[in-house]
C-alpha positions as CSV (number, residue, x, y, z in Angstrom):
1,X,13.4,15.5,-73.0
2,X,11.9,17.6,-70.1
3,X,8.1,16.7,-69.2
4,X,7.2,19.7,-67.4
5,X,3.7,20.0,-64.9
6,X,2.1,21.1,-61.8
7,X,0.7,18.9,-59.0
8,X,-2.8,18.8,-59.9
9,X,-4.7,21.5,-62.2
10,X,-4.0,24.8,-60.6
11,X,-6.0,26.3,-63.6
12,X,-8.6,24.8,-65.4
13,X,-7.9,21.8,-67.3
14,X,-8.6,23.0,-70.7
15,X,-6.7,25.6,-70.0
16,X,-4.0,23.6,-68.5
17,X,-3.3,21.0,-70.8
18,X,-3.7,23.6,-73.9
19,X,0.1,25.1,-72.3
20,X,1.2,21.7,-70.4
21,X,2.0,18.4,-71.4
22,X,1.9,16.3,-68.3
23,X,0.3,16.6,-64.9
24,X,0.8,15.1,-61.1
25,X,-2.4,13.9,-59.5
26,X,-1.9,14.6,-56.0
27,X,-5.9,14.5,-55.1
28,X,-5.3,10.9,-56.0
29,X,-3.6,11.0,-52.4
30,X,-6.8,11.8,-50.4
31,X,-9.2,9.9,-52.1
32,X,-10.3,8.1,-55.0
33,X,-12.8,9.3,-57.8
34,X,-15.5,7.3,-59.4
35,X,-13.7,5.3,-62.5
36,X,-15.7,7.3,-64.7
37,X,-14.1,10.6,-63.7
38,X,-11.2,9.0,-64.5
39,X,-12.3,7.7,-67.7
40,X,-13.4,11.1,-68.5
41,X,-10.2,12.9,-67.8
42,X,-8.6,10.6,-70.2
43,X,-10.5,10.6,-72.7
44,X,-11.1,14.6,-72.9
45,X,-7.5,15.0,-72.4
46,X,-4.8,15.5,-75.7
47,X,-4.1,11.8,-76.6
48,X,-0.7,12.4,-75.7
49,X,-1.1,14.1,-72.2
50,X,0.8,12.6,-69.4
51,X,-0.3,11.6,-66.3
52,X,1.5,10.9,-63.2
53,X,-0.4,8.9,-60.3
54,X,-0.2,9.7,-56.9
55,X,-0.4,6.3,-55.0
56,X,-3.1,6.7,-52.0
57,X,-2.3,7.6,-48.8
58,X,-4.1,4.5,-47.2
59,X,-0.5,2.6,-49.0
60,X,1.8,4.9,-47.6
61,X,1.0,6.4,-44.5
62,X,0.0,4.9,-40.7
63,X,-3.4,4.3,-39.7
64,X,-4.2,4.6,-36.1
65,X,-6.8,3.5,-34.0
66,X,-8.2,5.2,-31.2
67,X,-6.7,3.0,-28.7
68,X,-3.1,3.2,-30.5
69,X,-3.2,7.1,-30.8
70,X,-3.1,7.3,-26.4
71,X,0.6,4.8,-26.7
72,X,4.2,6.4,-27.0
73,X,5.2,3.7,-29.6
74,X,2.8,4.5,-32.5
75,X,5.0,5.9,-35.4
76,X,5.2,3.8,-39.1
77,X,2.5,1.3,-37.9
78,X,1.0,0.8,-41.0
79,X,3.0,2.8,-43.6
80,X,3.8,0.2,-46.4
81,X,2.2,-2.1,-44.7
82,X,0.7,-5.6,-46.5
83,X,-3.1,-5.6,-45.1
84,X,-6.5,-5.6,-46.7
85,X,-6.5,-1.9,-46.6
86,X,-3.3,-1.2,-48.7
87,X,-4.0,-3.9,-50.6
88,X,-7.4,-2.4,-52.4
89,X,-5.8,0.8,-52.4
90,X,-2.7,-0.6,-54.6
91,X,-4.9,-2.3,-56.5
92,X,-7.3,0.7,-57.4
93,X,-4.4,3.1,-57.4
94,X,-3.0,0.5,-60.4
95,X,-6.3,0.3,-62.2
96,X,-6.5,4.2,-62.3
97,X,-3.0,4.5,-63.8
98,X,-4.1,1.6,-66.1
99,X,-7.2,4.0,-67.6
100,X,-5.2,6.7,-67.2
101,X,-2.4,4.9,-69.7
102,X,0.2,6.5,-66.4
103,X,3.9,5.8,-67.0
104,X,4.5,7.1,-63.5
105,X,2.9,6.4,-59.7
106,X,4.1,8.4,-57.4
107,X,4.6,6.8,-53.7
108,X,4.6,9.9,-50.8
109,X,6.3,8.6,-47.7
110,X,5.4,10.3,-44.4
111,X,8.4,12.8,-42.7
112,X,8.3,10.2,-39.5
113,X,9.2,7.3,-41.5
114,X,12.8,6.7,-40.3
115,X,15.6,4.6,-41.9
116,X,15.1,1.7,-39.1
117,X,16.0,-1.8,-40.3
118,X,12.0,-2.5,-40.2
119,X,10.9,0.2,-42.4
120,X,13.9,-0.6,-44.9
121,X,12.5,-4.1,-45.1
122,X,9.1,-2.9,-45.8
123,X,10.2,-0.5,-48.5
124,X,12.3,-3.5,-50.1
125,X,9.4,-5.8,-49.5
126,X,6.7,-3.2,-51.3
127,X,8.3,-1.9,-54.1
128,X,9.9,-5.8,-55.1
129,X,6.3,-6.4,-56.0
130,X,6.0,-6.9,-59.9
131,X,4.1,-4.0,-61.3
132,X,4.8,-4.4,-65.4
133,X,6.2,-1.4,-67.1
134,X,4.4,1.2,-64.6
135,X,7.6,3.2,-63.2
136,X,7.4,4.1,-59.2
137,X,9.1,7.2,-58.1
138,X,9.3,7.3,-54.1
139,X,9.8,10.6,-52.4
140,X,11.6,9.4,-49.4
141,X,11.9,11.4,-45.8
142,X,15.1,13.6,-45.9
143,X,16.2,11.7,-42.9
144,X,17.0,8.7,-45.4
145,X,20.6,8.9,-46.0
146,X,21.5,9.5,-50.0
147,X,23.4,6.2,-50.2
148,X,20.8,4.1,-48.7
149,X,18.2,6.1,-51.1
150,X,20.7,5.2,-54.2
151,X,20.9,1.7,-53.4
152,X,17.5,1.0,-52.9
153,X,16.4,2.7,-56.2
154,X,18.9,1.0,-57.8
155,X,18.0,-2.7,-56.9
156,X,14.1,-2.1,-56.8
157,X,13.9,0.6,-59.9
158,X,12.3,3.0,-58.2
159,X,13.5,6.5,-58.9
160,X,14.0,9.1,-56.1
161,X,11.8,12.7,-55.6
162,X,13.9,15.5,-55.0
163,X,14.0,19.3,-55.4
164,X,17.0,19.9,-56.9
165,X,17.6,23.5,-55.0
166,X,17.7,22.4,-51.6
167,X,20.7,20.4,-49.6
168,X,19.6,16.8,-51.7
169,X,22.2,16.7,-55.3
170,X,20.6,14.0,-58.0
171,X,22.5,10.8,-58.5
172,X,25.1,10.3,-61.6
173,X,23.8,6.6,-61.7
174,X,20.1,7.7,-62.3
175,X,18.7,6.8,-66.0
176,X,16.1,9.3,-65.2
177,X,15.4,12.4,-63.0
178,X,12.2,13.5,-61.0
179,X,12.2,17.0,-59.4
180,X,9.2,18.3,-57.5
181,X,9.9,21.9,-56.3
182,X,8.7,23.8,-53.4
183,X,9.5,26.5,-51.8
184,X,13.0,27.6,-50.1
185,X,14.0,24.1,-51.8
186,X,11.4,21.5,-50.6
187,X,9.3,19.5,-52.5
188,X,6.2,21.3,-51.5
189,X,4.8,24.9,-50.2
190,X,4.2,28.3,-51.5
191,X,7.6,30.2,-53.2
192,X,7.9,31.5,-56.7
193,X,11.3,30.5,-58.5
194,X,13.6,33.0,-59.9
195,X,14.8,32.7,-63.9
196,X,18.3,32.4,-62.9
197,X,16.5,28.9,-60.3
198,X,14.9,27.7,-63.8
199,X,17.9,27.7,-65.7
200,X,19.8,25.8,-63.2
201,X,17.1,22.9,-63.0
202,X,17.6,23.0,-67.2
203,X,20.9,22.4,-66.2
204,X,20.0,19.8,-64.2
205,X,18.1,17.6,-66.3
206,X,20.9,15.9,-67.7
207,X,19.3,12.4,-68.4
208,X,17.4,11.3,-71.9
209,X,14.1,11.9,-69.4
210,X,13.5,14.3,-66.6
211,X,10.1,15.3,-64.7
212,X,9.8,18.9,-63.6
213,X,6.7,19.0,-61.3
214,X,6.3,22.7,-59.9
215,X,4.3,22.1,-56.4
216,X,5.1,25.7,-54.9
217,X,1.4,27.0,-55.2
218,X,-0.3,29.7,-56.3
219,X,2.6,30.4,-58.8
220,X,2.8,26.8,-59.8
221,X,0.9,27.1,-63.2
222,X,2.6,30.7,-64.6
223,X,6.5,29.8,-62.9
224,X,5.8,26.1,-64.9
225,X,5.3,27.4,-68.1
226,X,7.8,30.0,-67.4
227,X,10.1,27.2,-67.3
228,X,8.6,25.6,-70.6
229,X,9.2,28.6,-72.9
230,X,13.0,28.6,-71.6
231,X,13.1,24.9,-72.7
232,X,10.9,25.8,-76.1
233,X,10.8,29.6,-77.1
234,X,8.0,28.9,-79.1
235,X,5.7,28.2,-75.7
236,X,5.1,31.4,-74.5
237,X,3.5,32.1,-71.7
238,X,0.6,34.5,-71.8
């Protein structure tokens, strides 16, 4: 099965969720809305629409104060950190994927957070937190070496972001695939993918499950369900 979507509703929703089945909420990242804009989104939406949670950006990313933005060591300070902060966020980033009946919660780590022995123990620390049957894909800085990546999926079932075009090559070991694409083979910015690009990721989902999240802008919505007609003839894009 392919679950193909965009990262957030580049059209409008009715629209959207009339030619798409799932959706990633990246505004989710930024801030939070009221529960009962979530409530609403769920219950307006197909009762098999799929959404993927984007975790909260007060979770994954360093906040600095004033005094700490002037020093020269100031990079990961609180990225996967356990403080009061992080903590509310996890626990209303949970609740929405709860309302939202989410199989996925996406976890954006920042480009500067380096494979040092510290931020390894905070990713094993944070995602060896129980979470029930809530699946957390982590998109990981390229700087993280593929066999460190693999190994801490493995042992914490977390399942690796990746755009299957550029220099990263998806795991044989994974029960599952997630592929966000970009541009020029990144996992975000503008680029519109060719037909002979969406038939290699078809190719490329080659587990029972596979995520195809189109994040490469303003031709997100139309190169998506491009992609969905190849997989289903009878979805034709209009």
């Amino acid at each position: 099965m392919i679950k193909i979507a965009c990262a957030d509703f580049p059209v409008g929703r009715q629209t959207y969720e009339s030619k798409l089945k799932t959706v990633e909420l990246d505004q989710l990242f930024d801030r939070f809305p009221k529960m009962e804009t979530i409530e609403k989104w769920r219950s307006e939406a197909p009762p098999h629409f799929d959404f993927i949670v984007c975790a909260s950006k007060l979770i994954t990313h360093a906040t600095k104060t004033r005094a700490q933005q002037s020093r020269t060591v100031r990079k990961n300070l609180l990225s996967l950190d356990d403080n009061a902060t992080s903590r509310q966020a996890y626990a209303t980033t949970m609740k929405i994927a709860e309302i939202l009946r989410a199989r996925l919660v996406l976890f954006q780590l920042p480009p500067q957070f380096s494979p040092t022995p510290d931020n390894i123990g905070r990713v094993q620390a944070f995602f060896g937190k129980p979470r029930g049957h809530v699946l957390f894909v982590w998109e990981h800085p390229l700087t993280w070496p593929p066999k460190l990546v693999d190994k801490l999926s493995e042992a914490h079932r977390i399942m690796p972001v990746i755009n299957p075009l550029g220099k990263a090559a998806p795991t044989a070991q994974s029960p599952m695939r997630y592929y966000r694409l970009g541009g020029t083979g990144r996992t975000s910015g503008p680029g519109t993918l060719s037909d002979a690009e969406l038939k290699k990721i078809i190719t490329l989902c080659d587990t029972p499950l596979s995520y195809v999240v189109f994040n490469n802008g303003p031709t997100a919505f139309r190169d998506a369900t491009r992609l969905a007609a190849m997989v289903d003839p009878r979805r034709l894009p209009e």
